[in-house]
DOLUM-952242 format. One record per residue (C-alpha): residue number from 1; residue in three letters; x, y, z. Coordinates in nm, 4 decimals. Layout:
<site><pos>NUM</pos><code>ALA</code><c1>X</c1><c2>Y</c2><c3>Z</c3></site>
...
***
This chain:
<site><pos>1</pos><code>UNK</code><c1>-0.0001</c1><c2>-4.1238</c2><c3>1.6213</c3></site>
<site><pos>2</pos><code>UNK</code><c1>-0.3695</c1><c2>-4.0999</c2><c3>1.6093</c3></site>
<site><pos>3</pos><code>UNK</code><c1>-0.5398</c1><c2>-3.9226</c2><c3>1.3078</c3></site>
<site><pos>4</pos><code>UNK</code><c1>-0.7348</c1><c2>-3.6210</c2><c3>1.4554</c3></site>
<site><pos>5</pos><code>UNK</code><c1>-1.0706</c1><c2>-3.5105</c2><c3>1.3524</c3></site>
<site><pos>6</pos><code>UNK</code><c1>-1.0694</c1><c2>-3.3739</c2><c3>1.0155</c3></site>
<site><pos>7</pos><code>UNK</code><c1>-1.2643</c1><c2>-3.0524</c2><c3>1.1564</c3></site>
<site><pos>8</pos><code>UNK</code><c1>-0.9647</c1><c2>-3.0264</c2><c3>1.4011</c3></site>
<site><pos>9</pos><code>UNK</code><c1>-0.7290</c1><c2>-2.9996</c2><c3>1.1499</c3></site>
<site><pos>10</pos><code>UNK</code><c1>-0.9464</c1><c2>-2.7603</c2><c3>0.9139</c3></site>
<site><pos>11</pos><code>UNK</code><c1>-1.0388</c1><c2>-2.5207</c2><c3>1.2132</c3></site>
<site><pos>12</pos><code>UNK</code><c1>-0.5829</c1><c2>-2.5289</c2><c3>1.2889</c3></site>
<site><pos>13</pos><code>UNK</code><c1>-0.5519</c1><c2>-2.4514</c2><c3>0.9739</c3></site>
<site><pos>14</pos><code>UNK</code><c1>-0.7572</c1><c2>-2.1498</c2><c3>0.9509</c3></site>
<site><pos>15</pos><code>UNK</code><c1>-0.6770</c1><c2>-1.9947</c2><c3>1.2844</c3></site>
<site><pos>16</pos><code>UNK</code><c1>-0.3163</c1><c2>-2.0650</c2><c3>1.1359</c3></site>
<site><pos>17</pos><code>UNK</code><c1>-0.3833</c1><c2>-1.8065</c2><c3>0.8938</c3></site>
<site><pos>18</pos><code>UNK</code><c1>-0.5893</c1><c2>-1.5780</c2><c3>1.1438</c3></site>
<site><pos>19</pos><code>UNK</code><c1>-0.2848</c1><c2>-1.5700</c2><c3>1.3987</c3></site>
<site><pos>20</pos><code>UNK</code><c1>-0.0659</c1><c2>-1.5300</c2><c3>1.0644</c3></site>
<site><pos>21</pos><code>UNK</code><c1>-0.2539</c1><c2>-1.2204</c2><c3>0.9748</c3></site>
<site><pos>22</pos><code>UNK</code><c1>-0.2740</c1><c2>-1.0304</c2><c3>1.3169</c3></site>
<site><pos>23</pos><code>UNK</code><c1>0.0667</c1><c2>-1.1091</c2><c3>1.4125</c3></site>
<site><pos>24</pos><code>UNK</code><c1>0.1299</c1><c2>-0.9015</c2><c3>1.0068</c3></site>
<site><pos>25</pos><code>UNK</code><c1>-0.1251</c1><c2>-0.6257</c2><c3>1.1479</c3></site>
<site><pos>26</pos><code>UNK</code><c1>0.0599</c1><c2>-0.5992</c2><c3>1.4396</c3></site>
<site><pos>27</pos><code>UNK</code><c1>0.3769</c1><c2>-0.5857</c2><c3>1.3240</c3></site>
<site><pos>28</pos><code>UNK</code><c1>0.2715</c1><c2>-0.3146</c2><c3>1.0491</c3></site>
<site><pos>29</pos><code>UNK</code><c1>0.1097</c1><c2>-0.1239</c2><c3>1.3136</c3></site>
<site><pos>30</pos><code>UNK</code><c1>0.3953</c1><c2>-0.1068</c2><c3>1.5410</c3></site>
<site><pos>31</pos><code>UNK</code><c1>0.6135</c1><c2>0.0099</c2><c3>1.2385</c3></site>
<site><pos>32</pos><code>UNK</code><c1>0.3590</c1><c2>0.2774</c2><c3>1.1969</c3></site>
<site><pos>33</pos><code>UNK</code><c1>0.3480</c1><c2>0.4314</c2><c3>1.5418</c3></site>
<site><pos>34</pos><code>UNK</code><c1>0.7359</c1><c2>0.3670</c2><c3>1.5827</c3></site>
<site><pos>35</pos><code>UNK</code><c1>0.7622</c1><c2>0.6450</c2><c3>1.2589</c3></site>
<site><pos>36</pos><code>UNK</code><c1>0.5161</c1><c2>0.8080</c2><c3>1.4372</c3></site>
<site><pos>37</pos><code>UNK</code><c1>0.6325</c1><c2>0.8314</c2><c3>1.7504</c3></site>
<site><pos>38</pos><code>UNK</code><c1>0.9995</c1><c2>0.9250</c2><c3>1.6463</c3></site>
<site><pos>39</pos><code>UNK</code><c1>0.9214</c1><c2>1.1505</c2><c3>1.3793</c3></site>
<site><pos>40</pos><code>UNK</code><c1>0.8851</c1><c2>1.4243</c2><c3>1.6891</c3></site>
<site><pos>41</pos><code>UNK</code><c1>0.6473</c1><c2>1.6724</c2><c3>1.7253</c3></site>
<site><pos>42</pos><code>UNK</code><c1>0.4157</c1><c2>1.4960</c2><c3>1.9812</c3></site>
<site><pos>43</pos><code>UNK</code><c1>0.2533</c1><c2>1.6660</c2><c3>2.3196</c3></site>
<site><pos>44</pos><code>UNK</code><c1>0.3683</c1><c2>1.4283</c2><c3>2.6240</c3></site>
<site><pos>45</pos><code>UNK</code><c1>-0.0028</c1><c2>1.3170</c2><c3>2.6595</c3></site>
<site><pos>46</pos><code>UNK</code><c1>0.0213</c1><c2>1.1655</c2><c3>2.2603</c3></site>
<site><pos>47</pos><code>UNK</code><c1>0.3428</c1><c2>1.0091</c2><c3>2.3545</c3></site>
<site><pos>48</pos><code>UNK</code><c1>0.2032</c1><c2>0.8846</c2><c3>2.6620</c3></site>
<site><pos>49</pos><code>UNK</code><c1>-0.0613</c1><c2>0.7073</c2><c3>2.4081</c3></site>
<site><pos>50</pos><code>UNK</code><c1>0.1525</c1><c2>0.5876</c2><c3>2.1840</c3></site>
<site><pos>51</pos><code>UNK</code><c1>0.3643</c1><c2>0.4273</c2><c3>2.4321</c3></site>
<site><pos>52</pos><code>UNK</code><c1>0.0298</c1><c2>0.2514</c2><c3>2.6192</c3></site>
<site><pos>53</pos><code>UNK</code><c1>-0.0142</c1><c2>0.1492</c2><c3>2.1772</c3></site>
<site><pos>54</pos><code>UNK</code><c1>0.3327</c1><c2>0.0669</c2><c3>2.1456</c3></site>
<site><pos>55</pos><code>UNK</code><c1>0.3172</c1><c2>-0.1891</c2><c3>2.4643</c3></site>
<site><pos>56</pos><code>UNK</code><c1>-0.0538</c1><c2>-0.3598</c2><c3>2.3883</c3></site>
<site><pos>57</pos><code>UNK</code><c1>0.0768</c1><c2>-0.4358</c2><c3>2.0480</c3></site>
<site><pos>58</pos><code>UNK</code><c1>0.4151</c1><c2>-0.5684</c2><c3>2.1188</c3></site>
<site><pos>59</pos><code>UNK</code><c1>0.2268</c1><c2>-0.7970</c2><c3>2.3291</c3></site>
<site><pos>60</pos><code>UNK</code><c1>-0.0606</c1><c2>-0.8722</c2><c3>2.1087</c3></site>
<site><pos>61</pos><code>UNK</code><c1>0.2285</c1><c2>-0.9256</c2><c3>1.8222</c3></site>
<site><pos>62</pos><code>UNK</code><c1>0.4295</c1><c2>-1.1293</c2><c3>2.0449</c3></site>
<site><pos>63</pos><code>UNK</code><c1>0.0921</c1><c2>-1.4129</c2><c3>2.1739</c3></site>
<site><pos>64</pos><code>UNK</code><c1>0.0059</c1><c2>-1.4414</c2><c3>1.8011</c3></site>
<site><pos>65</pos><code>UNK</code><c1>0.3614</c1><c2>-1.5369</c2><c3>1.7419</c3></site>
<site><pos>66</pos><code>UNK</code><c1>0.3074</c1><c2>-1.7864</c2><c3>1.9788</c3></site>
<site><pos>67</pos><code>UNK</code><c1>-0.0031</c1><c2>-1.9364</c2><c3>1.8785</c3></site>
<site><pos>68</pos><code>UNK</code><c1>0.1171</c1><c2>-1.9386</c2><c3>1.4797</c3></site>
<site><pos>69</pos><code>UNK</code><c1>0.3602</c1><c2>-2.1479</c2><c3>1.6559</c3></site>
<site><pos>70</pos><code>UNK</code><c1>0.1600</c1><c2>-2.3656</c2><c3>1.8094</c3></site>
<site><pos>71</pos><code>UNK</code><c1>-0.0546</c1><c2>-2.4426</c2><c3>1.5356</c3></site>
<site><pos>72</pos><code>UNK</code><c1>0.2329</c1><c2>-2.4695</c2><c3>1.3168</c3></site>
<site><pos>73</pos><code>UNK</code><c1>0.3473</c1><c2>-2.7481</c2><c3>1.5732</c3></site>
<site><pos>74</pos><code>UNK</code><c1>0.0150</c1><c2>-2.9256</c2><c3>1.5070</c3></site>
<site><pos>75</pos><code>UNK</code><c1>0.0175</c1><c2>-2.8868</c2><c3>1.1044</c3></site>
<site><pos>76</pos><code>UNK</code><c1>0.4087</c1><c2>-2.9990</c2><c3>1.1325</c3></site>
<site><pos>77</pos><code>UNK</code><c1>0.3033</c1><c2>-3.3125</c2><c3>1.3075</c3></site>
<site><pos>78</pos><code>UNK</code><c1>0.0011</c1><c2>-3.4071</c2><c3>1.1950</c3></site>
<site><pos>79</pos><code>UNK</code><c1>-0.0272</c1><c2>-3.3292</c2><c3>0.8196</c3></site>
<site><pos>80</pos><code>UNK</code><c1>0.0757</c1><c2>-3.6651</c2><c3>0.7258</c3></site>
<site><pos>81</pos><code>UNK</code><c1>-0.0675</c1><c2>-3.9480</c2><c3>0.5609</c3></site>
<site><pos>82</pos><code>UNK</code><c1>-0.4063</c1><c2>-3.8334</c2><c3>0.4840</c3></site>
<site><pos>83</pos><code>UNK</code><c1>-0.5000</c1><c2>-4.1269</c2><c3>0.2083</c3></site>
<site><pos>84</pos><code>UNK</code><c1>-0.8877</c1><c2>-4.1996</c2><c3>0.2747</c3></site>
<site><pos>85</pos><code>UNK</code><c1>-1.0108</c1><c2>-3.9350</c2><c3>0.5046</c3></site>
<site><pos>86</pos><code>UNK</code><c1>-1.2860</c1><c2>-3.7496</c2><c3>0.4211</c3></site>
<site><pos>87</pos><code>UNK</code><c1>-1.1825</c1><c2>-3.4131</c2><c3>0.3935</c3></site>
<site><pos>88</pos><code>UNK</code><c1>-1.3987</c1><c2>-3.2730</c2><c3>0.0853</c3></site>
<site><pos>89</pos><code>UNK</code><c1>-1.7351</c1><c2>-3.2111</c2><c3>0.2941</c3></site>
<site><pos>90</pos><code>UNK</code><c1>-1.6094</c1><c2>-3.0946</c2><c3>0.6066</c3></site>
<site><pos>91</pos><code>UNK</code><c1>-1.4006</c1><c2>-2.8661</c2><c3>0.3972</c3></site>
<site><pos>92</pos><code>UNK</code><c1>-1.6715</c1><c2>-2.7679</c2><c3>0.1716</c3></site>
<site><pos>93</pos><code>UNK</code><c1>-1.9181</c1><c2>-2.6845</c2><c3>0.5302</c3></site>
<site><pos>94</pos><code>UNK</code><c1>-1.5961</c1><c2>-2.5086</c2><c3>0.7239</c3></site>
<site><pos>95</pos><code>UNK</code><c1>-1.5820</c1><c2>-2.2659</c2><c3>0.4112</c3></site>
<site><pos>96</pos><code>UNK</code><c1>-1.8921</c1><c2>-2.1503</c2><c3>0.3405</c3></site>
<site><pos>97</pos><code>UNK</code><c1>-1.9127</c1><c2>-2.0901</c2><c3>0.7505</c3></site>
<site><pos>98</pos><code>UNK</code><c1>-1.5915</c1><c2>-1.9028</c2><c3>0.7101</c3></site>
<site><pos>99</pos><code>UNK</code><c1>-1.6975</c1><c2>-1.7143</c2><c3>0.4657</c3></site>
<site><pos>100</pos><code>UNK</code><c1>-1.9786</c1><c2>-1.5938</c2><c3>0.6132</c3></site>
<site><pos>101</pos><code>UNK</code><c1>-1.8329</c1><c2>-1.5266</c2><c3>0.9591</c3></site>
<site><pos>102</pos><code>UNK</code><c1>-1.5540</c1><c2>-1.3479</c2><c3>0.7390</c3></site>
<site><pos>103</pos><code>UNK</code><c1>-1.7956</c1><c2>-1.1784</c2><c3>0.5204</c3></site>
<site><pos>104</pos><code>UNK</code><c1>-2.0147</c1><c2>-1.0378</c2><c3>0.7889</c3></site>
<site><pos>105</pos><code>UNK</code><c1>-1.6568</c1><c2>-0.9299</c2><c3>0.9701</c3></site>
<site><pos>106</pos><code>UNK</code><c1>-1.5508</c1><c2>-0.7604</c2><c3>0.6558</c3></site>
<site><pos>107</pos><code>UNK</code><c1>-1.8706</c1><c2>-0.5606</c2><c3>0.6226</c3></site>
<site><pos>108</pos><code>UNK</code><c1>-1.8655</c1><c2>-0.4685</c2><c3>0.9641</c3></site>
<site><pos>109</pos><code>UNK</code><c1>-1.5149</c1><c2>-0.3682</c2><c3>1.0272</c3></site>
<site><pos>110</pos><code>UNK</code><c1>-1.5441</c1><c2>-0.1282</c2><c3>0.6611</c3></site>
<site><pos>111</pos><code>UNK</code><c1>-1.8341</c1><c2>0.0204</c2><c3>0.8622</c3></site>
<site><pos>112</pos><code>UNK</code><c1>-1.6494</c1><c2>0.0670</c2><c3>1.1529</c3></site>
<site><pos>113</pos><code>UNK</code><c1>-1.3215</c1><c2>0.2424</c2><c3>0.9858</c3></site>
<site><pos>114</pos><code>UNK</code><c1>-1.5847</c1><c2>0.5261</c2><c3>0.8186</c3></site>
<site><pos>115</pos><code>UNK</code><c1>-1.7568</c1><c2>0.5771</c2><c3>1.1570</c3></site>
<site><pos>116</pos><code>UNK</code><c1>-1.3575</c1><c2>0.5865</c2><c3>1.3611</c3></site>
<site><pos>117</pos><code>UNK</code><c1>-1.2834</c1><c2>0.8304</c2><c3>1.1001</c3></site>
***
């Protein structure tokens, strides 16, 4: 089997963990309107909402779960034998790149949550 590009296998690895943590989002958020939504007490145009919520996230839950799994295929069969490739820089460029993009993300979205609410 051919050794793939040691940016390919960074950039699976961190979209690994990016599926990993929306699939966890979803998931919590679904729990969250399911308490919601059965705890009662809702006008038929809220539970008409939370069932359009309900639906987009089951689906948004489920094609996460699908691409953890398909970049868990990818780690599973390609994560071996790495002896003399030169993972240190491209590691060392992917993060600081991450970082930022993550940074800027996490600044934004904090924004975002005070204006929502």
């Amino acid at each position: 089997m051919k050794t793939p590009n040691p940016w390919l296998v960074i950039l699976n690895d961190f979209f690994h963990d990016l599926f990993t943590g929306l699939w966890f989002g979803s998931f919590v958020t679904l729990a969250m309107l399911h308490a919601r939504a059965t705890g009662g007490g809702l006008t038929p145009d809220q539970l008409a909402l939370m069932t359009e919520l309900v639906g987009f996230f089951k689906w948004f839950c489920l094609a996460s779960l699908g691409l953890i799994i398909a970049t868990g295929i990818f780690r599973f069969f390609y994560y071996r034998n790495w002896d003399g490739i030169p993972m240190k820089d491209v590691k060392k460029k992917l993060l600081i790149i991450k970082h930022a993009v993550l940074g800027t993300s996490f600044l934004a979205g904090t924004v975002m949550v005070f204006v929502w609410a």
